[in-house]
N, C-alpha and C positions, 0 to 999 in steps of 0.2 A: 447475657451482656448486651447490652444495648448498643444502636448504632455508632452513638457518637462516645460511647466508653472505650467500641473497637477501635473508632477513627485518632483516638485519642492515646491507645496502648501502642498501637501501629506506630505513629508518632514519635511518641517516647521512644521505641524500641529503634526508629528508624536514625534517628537523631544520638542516641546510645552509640550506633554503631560506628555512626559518623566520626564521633566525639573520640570513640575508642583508637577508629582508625589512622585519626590526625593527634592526638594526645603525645605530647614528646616529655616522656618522665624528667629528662634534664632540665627542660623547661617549667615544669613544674614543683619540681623542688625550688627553683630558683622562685620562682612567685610566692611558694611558703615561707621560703627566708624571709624576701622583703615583705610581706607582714607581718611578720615576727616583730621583725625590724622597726616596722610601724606602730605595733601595740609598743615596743619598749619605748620609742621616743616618744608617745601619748603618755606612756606611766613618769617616765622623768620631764614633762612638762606638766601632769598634774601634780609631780611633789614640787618642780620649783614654783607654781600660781600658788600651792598650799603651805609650803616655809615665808613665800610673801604673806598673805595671809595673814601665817601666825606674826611675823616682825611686826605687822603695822599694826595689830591687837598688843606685841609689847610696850611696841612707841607708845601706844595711846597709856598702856599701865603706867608706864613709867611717868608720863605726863601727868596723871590722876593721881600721882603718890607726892610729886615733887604739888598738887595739889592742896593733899593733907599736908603736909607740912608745912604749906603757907597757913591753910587754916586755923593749924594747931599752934603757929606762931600771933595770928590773931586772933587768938581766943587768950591770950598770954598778956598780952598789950589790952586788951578789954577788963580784962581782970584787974591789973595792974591798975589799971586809970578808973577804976570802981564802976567797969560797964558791964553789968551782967548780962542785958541783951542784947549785947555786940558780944561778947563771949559767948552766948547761947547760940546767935544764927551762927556765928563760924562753928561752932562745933557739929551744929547742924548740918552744915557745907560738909566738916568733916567727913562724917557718918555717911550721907551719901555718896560722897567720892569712894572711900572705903568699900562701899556695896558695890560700888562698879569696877571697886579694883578685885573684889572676889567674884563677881559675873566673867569677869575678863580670864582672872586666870582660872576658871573652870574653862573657858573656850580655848585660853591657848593649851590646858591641858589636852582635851581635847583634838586638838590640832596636831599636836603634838602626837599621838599616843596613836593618830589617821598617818601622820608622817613616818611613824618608825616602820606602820605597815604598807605601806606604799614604797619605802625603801628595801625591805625583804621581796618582797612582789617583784621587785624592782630586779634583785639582784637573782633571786631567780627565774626572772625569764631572762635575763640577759644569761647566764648559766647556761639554760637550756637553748639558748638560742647557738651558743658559743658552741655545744655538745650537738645540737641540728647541725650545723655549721661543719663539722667534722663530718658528718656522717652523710651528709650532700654531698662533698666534695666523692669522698668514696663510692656511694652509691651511684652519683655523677660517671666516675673514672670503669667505674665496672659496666654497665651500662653502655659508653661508649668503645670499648673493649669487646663487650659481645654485639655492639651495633657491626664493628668492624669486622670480628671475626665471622658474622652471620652474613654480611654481603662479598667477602670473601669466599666463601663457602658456597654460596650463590652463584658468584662467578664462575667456581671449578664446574660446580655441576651443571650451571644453566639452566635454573631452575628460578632466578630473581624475575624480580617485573623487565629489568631494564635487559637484560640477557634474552629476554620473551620478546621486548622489543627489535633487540636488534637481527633475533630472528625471523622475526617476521619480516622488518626491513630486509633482510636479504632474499625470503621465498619470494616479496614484490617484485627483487631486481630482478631473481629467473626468471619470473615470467613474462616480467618485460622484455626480457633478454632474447627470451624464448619470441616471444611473440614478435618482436622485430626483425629478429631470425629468419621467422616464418614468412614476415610480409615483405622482406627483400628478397627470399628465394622466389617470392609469386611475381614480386615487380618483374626478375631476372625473365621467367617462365614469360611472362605477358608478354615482355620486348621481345623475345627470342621468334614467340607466335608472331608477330605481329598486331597480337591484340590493340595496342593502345594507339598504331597506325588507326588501325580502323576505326576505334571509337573516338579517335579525332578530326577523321576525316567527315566530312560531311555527302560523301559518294556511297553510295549503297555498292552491293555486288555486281550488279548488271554492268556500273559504271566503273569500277575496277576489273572486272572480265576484260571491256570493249578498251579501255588505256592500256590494257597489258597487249590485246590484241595489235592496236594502233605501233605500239612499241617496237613487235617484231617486227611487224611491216616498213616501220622505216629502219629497223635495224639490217633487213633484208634486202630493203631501195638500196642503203647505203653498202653493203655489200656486193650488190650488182654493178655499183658505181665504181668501186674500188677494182672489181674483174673487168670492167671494162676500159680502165685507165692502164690495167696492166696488158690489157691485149690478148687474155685469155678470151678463145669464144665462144661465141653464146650456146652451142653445143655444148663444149664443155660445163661452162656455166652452170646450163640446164640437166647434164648427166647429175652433175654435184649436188644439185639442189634437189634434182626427183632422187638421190640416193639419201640427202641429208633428211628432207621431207620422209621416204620409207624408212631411214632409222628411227627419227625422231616420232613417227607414227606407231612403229615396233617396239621401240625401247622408253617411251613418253619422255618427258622434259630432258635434253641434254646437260650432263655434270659440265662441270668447271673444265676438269680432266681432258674429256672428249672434247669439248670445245676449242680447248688452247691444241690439242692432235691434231684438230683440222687446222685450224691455222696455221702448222707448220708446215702440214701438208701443201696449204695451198703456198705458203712461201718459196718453199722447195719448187715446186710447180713453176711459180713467176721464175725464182733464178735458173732452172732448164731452159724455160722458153727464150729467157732473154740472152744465154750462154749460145742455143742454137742461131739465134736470129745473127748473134756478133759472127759466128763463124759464117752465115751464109754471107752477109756483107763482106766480110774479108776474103773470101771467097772471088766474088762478084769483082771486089777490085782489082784485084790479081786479074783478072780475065781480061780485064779492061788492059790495065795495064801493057800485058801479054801483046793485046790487038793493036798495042795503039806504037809498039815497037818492032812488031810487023813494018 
């Protein structure tokens, strides 16, 4: 087999399958009707062009008779009046009318004999068409019947194209589902690290090291500031800090926890000092007092 026999069975076969697969039987009964349809309204307009036809081949006999009888009435009148060659051409006339009236009705026999079979032809394919006709509708009704009960059938099992589809659409949603899942637990992870701090900020490590460092340092101005408004001193101050400094060095970064302890520590602290300072002053007036009613 040659190349282009292959390229050309390929073809056929590829186009075959196409045809098969898009082919809707109800549709095609219905296409067979309507040219059924079509040959019979061809057959019942060849018998009406062929009954005209034969009429205007009678007309015309009928004309060519009412003919001879004019002729045959002047050939009567020639005779009569002692003309035998006016008698003669009419009978002549006659004779060829005559000839054309038996040409004629060989034709509309003819016509005739075309018409009775054109009318059997006629009536049966309309017959058959009538008996198609039945047997579409049926073949139609069953057809769509197993159309239904087979996408039904489809349905239960999930086994049709569009069941195939809609399963597929759902694997897509999981893994969307999934995967977006995934990429908001990583967002949650990133922020939690700090990740996306960093990758926005434009300071490398050294320069976040040295701002954290800056940080405590005024966190720690500002807490030397706060002991010395409160009149704790700078001994004290300084025990708290070489002890905060050795835990903080001992136990690395101070929790939330420990941090809010000290604080209430040192609270506590200011309301003693400031509870003895009121006693010594009251103290002190009283003394006054005392001396000054001496």
């Amino acid at each position: 087999m040659g190349i282009l026999s292959r390229a050309s069975y390929v073809i056929r076969s590829k186009v075959n399958s196409i045809l098969n697969r898009t082919e809707d039987p109800t549709e095609t009964l219905d296409y067979s009707y309507e040219q059924m349809r079509d040959e019979l309204q061809e057959v019942k307009q060849g018998i009406a062009d062929l009954t005209t036809q034969k009429k205007r081949l009678e007309i015309q006999k009928r004309q060519l008779e009412e003919n001879v009888e004019k002729h045959n009435q002047q050939a009567r009148e020639a005779v009569e009046q002692d003309r035998d060659d006016l008698a003669r051409k009419a009978l002549e006339k006659k004779k060829s009318k005559m000839q054309q009236i038996e040409d004629l009705e060989g034709q509309i026999a003819d016509l005739e004999s075309t018409q009775q079979d054109l009318v059997e032809k006629k009536n049966d394919l309309q017959s058959r068409i009538e008996e198609f006709r039945t047997k579409k509708e049926t073949m139609k009704a069953r057809y769509e019947a197993a159309e239904a009960s087979s996408r039904v059938s489809e349905a239960v099992t999930g086994v049709g194209d569009e069941m195939e589809d809609v399963g597929r659409a759902i694997e897509r949603a999981e893994d969307r589902t999934d995967e977006m899942e995934a990429r908001a637990e990583a967002m949650d992870e990133l922020e939690e690290t700090g990740a996306f701090d960093d990758a926005l900020s434009d300071k490398d490590s050294i320069d976040r090291e040295l701002d954290e460092l800056s940080t405590d340092r005024e966190v720690e101005s500002e807490l030397e500031t706060l002991k010395s408004e409160a009149g704790i001193g700078e001994s004290a101050g300084s025990v708290e800090s070489a002890e905060a400094a050795e835990s903080t060095e001992t136990s690395g970064e101070p929790t939330d926890t420990e941090i809010e302890s000290e604080l209430a520590d040192l609270e506590a602290d200011v309301d003693e000092a400031a509870v003895e300072e009121e006693v010594e002053t009251d103290a002190f007036v009283d003394a006054d007092e005392q001396s000054d009613s001496k």
